[in-house]
N, C-alpha and C positions, 0 to 999 in steps of 0.2 A: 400434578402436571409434570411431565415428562422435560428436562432440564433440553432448552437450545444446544445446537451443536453448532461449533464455531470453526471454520478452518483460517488458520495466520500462518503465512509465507514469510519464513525470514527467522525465524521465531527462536533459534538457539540465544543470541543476543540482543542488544541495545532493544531500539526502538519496538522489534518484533513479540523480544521478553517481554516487556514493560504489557504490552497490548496484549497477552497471553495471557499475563497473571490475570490481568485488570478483568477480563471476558470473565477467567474462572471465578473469582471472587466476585463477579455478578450472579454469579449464577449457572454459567454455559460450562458445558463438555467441549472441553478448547481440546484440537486437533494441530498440535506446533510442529510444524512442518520445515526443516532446514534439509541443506545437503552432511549436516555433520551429525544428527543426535534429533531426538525425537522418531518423528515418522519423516524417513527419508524421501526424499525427491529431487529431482534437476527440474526447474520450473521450465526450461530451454528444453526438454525432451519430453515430445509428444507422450510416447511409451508409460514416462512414470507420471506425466498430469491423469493419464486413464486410470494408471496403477492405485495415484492415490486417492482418486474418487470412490472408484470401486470399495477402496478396504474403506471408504467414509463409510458409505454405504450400506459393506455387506456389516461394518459394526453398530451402527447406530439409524440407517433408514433414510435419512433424510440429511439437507442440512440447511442452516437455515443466516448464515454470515459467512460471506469470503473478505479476509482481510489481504490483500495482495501486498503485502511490503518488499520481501526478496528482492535485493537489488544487488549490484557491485558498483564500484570504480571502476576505469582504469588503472591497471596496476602500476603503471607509470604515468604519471602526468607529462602530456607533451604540446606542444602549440598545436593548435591547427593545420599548420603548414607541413607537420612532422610524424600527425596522426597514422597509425599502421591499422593497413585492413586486417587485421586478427583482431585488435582491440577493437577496432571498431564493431566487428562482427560480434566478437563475445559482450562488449556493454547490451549492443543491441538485442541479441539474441535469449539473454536475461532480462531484462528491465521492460522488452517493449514487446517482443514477438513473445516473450513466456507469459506477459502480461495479459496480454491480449487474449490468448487461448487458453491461458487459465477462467479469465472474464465469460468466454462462451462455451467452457465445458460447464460449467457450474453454473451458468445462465440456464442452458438446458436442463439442467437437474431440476433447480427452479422452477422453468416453467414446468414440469411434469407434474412435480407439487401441486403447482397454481391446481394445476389441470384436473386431478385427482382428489383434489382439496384435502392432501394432506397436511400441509400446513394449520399449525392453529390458529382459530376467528379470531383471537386479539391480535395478531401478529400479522404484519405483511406475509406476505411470499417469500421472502428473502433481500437479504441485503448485499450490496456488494462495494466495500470500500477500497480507493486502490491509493496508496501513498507514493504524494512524486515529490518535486522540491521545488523551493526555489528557481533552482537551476532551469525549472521549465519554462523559466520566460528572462532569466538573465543568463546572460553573456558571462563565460567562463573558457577565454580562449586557451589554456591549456587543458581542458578538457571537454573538450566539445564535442566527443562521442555521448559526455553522460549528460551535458545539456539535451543533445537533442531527443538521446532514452526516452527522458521524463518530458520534454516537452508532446510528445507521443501518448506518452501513457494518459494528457491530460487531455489528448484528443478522443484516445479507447475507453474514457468516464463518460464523454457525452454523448459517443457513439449508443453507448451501452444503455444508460440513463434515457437517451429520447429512445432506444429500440424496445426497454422491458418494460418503460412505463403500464403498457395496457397488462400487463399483467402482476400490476403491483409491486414490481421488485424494487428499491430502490437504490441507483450508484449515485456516490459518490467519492469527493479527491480531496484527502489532506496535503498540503504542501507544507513539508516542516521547514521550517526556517536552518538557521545555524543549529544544530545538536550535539550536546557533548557523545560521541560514539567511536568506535574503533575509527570510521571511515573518514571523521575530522583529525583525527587524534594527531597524527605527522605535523597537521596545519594548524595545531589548535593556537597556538599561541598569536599568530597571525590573525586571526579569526578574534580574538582576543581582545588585541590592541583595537583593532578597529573596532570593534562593539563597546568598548570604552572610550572613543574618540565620536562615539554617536551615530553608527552605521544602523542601529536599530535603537526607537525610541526607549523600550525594555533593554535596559544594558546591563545584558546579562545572556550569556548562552541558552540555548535551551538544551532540557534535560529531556528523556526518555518518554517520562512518566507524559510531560504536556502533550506527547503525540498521543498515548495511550488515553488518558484523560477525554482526549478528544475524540475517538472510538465510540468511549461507551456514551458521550453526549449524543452520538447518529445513532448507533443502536438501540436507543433507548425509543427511536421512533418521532422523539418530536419535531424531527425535522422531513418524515416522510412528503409533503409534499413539495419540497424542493429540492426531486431528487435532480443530479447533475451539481447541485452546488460544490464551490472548491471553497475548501477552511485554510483558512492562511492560520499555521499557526506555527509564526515566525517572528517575534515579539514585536511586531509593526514592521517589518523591513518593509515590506507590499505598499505601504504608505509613500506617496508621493509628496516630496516635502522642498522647501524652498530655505 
């Protein structure tokens, strides 16, 4: 059997590596896709999401997982009352609008598959996970450009998920919790304090690998009929507690 092709957005570090290794060492021809190393792309420019379907494509035919991680910050943290439309525009422009139409270029490849019945009979059609955060439903007033990114992206899962269901594809949304990664690193120690003061019932950061872990439990298919689910894997923060 001809080995799955994988494509992960984000994928030169943290959360994107981890999900990169993880895919190959299942088994998959992983396509690691950053703006720095690997197979180049700007996920925010129409041009190179073509560019990099195509070279999916013209090398391996098909594909059969979109991991959509690629995200940023704000490169400054600021209140809301202080926010600048270039940061707002660039979080957005990555996280939510790259999001999105990377979700419907690779949707349609997808369905072509479906259609052609390239895809193989154990296997769905394709899968398409998209990683947002926390952030998409809490409140983080000095950065509320990349709250509202991810609360977006958690709405282009279910767009996506109720639109390719008839054709067997399945999305869905990891929301990691606190992660040890470059993009806490400033904060970590804040982040810290409070997760040992009992902000999350797991008091303990999370590491890479738990997002990546969490991957290859949807890809593995056992969860294809509840595509659209969002996996909290953020050591209980999500939990409502008294």
């Amino acid at each position: 059997m001809n080995k799955k092709i994988a494509v992960v957005t984000g994928a030169s570090r943290g959360i994107g590596h981890s999900i990169a290794g993880n895919l190959t060492q299942s088994g998959y021809e992983v396509v690691k896709v950053s703006t720095s190393s690997g197979t180049i792309c700007d996920i925010s420019n129409s041009a190179d999401r073509q560019r990099l379907l195509d070279e999916v494509l013209s090398r391996y035919g098909r594909v059969d997982l979109l991991v959509n991680n690629a995200g940023v910050a704000p490169r400054e943290r600021r209140d809301i009352l202080e926010t600048t439309e270039e940061s707002f525009r660039r979080v957005l422009s990555i996280n939510l609008e790259g999001t999105y139409f990377m979700c419907q270029l690779f949707a349609n490849q997808m369905i072509k598959q479906y259609k052609s019945a390239i895809a193989c009979e154990k296997y769905c059609s394709g899968r398409i996970i998209n990683i947002s955060s926390i952030s998409s439903y809490t409140s983080s007033t000095n950065r509320g450009e990349y709250c509202i990114s991810k609360a977006g992206v958690s709405m282009v899962t279910q767009l996506f998920a109720d639109r390719l269901a008839e054709y067997g594809i399945g999305v869905f949304e990891i929301r990691p919790g606190i992660i040890l990664t470059d993009m806490v690193e400033k904060v970590k120690d804040k982040y810290k304090g409070l997760i040992e003061d009992g902000l999350t019932p797991i008091r303990r950061m999370g590491q890479p690998q738990d997002i990546a872990d969490a991957v290859l439990a949807i890809e593995s298919g056992q969860f294809d009929f509840a595509t659209g689910q969002v996996f909290n894997i953020d050591g209980g923060f999500h939990i409502r507690r008294l």
